[in-house]
N, C-alpha and C positions, 0 to 999 in steps of 0.2 A: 803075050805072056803076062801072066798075072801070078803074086807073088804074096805068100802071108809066110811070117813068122811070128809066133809068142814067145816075147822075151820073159814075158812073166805074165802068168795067171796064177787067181786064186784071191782069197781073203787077205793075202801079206803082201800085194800089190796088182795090178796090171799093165801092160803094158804091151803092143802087138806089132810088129810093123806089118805094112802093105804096100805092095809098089809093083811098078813095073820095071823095063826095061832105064827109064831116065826119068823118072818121079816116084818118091816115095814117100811115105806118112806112117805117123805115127796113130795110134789109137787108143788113148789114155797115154799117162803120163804118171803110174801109179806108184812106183818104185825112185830109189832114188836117183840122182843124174849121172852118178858113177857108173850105175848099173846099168843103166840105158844105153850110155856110151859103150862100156863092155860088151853087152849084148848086141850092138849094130856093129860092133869091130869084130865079132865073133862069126858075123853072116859077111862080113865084107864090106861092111857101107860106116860112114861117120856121121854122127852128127849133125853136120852142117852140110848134109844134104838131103835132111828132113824137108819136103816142099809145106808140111804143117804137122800139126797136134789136133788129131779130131779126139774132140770130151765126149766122153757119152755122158756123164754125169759128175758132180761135185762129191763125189763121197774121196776121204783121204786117199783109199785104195786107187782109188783111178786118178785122181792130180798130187799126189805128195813130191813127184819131182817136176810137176808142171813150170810150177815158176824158175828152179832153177836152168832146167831148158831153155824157159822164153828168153831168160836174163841175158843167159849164156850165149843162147845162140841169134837169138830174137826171129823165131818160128812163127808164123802164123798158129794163131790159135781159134778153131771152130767150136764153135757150140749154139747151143740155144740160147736165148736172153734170161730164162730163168737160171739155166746151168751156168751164165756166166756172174748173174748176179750173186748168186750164192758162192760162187770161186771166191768175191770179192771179199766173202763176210768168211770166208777162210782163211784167218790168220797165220797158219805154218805152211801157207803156201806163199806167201810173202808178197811186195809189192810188184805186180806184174804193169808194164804199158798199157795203156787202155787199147791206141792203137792198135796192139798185136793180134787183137780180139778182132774174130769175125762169126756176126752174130747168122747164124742159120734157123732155117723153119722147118719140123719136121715135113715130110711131104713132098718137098721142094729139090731136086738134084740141084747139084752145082758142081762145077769143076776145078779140079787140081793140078795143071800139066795135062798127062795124059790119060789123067782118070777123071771118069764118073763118079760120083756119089751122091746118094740119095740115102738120106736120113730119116731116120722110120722113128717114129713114136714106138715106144714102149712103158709095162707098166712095171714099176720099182718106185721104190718109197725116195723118191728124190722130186728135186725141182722142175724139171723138165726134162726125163730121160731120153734118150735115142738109143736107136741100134746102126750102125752104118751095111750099106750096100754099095760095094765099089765094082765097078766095071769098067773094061779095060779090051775094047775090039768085042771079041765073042764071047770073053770072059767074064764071068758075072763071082765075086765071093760076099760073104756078110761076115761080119762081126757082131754078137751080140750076148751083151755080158749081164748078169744079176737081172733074168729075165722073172719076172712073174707071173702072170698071167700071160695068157697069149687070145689072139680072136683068127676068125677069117679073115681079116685085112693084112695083118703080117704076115699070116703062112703062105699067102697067096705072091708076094710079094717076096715067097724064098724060093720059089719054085725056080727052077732050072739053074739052079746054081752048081757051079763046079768044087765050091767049098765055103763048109759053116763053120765058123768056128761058136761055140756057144756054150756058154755058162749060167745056170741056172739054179 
């Protein structure tokens, strides 16, 4: 079983959950912490039982309640080295642990519990964008927000999935 919900999309934040039966993640952190917490109590799960916060990118929309999250809860935080640097030089996201931060490559799965993920390059006017693809047994879903341009190597890499969630 594999599981998405958007607690917020759009320009006035984002934010997704993903999970399965005993791990779950977040995907941005775009709204504020209130909201987030609402939103996972409204599906049934809390807070502090987020297994991380995957960034796709630094824009205010996708981390303005990042840091309150990490503070709060102290979440692992994924991203790339450039999405995290630029988090850094985000002031209203305030001061987050360095530790919390786990720096990813696009390209490269890695795992969460019982998920797969594999972070895909994408093109948006950011630091180092990603789109996530999580999979879970047979289950394969993506995430992928403020997409731009696309090529053959991403579409190829959406194929057989059981769901996209996608903003563009």
């Amino acid at each position: 079983m594999l599981e998405l919900c958007s607690i917020a999309s759009g320009s006035s934040g984002n934010c997704i959950c993903v999970g399965s039966s005993n791990t779950h993640v977040l995907i941005d952190a775009g709204i504020s912490g209130k909201k987030i917490e609402n939103g996972l109590e409204s599906i049934g799960l809390k807070a502090d039982e987020m297994s991380g916060i995957l960034v796709t990118h630094e824009h205010i929309d996708h981390v303005s309640g990042l840091g309150v999250m990490a503070r709060r809860y102290h979440i692992p935080i994924y991203a790339t080295e450039g999405t995290i640097e630029a988090i850094y030089n985000t002031k209203s996201v305030g001061k987050i642990d360095k530790e919390l931060f786990c720096p990813i490559i696009p390209g490269q799965p890695f795992e969460i519990g019982q998920l797969s993920i594999n972070p895909l390059h994408i093109s948006h006017d950011a630091a180092d964008p990603v789109a996530y693809k999580v999979t879970h047994g047979k289950h394969k879903m993506a995430v992928i927000t403020d997409l731009g341009t696309y090529d053959d190597e991403l579409i190829n890499e959406l194929q057989g999935l059981d769901a996209l969630l996608l903003e563009a």
